[in-house]
C-alpha positions as CSV (number, residue, x, y, z in Angstrom):
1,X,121.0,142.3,99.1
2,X,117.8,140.0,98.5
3,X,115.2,138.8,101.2
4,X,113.8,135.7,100.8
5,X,110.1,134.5,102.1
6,X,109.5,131.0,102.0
7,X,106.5,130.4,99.8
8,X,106.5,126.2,99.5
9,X,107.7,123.5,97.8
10,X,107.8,122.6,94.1
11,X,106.6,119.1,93.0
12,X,109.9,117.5,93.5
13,X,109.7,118.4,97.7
14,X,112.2,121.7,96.9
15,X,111.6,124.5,99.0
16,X,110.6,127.5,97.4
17,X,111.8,131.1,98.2
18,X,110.5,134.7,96.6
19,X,112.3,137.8,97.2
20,X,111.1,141.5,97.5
21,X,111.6,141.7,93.6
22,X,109.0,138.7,93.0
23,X,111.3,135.9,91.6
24,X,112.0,132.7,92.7
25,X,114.3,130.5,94.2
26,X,114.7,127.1,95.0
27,X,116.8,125.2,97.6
28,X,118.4,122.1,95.4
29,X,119.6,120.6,98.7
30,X,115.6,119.7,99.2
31,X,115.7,122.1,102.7
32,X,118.6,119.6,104.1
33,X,121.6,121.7,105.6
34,X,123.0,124.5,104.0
35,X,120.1,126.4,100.8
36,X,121.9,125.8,97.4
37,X,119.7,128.3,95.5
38,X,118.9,128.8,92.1
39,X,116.4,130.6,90.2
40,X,113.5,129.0,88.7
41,X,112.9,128.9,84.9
42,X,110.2,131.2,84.0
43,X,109.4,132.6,87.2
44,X,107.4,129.2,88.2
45,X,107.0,127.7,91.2
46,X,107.1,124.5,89.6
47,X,109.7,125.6,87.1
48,X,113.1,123.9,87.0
49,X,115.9,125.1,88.6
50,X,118.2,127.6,86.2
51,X,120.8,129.6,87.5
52,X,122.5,129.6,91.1
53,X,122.2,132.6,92.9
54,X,125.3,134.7,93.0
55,X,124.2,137.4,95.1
56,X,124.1,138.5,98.7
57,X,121.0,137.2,100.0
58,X,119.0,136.3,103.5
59,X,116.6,134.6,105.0
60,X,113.4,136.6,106.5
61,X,111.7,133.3,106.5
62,X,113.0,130.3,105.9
63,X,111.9,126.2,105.2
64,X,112.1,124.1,108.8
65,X,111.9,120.3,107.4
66,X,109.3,118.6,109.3
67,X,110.7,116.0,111.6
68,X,108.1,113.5,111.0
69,X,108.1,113.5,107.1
70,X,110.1,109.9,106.4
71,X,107.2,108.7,109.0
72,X,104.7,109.8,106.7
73,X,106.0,108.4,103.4
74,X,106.5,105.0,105.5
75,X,102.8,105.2,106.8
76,X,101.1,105.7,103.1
77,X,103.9,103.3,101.8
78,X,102.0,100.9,104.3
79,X,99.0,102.2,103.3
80,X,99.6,101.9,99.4
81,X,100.5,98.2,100.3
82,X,97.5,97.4,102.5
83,X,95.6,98.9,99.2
84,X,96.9,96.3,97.0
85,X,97.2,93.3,98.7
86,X,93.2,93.6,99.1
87,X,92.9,94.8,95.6
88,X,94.7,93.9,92.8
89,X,97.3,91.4,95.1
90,X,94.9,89.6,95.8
91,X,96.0,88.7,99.1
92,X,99.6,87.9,98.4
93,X,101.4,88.8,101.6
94,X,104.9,89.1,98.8
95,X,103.4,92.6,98.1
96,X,103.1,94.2,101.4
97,X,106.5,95.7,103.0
98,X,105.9,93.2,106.2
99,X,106.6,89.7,106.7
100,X,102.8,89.2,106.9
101,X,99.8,91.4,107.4
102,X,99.6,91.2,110.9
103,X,103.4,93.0,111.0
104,X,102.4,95.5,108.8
105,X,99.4,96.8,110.9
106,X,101.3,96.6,113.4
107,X,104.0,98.8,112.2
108,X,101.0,101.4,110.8
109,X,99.7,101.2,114.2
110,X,103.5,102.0,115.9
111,X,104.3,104.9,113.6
112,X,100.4,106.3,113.9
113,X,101.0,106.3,117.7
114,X,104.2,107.6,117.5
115,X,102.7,111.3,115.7
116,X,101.9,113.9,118.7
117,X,98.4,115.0,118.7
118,X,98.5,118.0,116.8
119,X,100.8,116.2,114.0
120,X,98.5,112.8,113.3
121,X,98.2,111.8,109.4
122,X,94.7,114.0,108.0
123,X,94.1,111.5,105.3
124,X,94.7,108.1,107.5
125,X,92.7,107.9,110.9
126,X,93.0,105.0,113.1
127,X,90.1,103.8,112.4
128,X,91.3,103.4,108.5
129,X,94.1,101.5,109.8
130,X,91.8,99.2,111.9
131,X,89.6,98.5,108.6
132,X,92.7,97.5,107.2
133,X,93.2,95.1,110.3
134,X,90.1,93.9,109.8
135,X,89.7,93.6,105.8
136,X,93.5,92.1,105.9
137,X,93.2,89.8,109.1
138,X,90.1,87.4,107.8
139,X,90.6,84.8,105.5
140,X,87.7,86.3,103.3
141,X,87.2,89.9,103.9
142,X,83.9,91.5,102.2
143,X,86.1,93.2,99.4
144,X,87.7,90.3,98.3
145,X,87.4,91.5,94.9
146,X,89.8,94.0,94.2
147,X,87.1,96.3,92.3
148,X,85.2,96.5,95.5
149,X,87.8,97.1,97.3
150,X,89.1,100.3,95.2
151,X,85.4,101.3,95.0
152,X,85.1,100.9,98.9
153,X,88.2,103.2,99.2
154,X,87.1,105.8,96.8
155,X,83.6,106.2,98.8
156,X,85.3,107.2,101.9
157,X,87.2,109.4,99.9
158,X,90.4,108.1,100.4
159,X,93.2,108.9,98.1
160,X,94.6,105.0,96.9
């Protein structure tokens, strides 16, 4: 019988498992339900996944989704729209995922609110979100080219 110690994910969200013999495993089923398991081409963590286990195996540790992960693709979804409508949208409210920009901050502003403390986005404060208010709300924003804007971004560091 195999152990398996969760290690990560691969670049395509798939939890990755090593047992005592140092190979790994992936979980196909993306750490949803039931582990379908196969072994990774070469050994890699980011290798694709080869053969399906066929041996007795368990869990010592094991992937626990976390709950809020659709809440933090929607909020840099949001965010990746906010980003181009002041950029290269050039304030086209068709390319934001809300009716208008005040709906969208809005919903940013819900979903950032909704996180517990310990759980809040790292890479999107409130205060980013309320620059985005700001920059999106006024009929002529300082960035209103979208080069500035992308430059603004990139000083604070922000991934866009």
């Amino acid at each position: 019988m195999i152990k398996l110690h969760y290690i990560g994910t691969d670049d395509w969200g798939r939890p990755v498992y090593k047992d005592q013999n140092d190979k790994l495993w992936k979980d196909t089923n993306l750490g949803d339900g039931e582990p379908s398991l196969y072994s990774s081409s070469n050994n890699e963590i980011d290798g694709e996944p080869d053969h399906p286990i066929n041996i007795e195996h368990e869990f010592i540790t094991k992937y626990e989704k976390n709950p809020n992960s659709s809440n933090y693709l929607m909020l840099g979804r949001l965010r990746s729209d906010c980003d181009y409508y002041l950029g290269h949208g050039r304030r086209c409210e068709k390319y934001i995922s809300g009716k208008n920009g005040v709906d969208t901050i809005s919903e940013m502003k819900k979903l950032w609110n909704g996180f517990r403390a310990d759980s809040k986005p790292e890479r999107l404060t409130m205060e980013d979100i309320e620059e985005y208010e700001r920059e999106m709300l006024t009929p002529s924003g300082k960035y209103d080219d979208p080069y500035a804007w992308g430059e603004y971004r990139r000083s604070k560091r922000v991934q866009i």
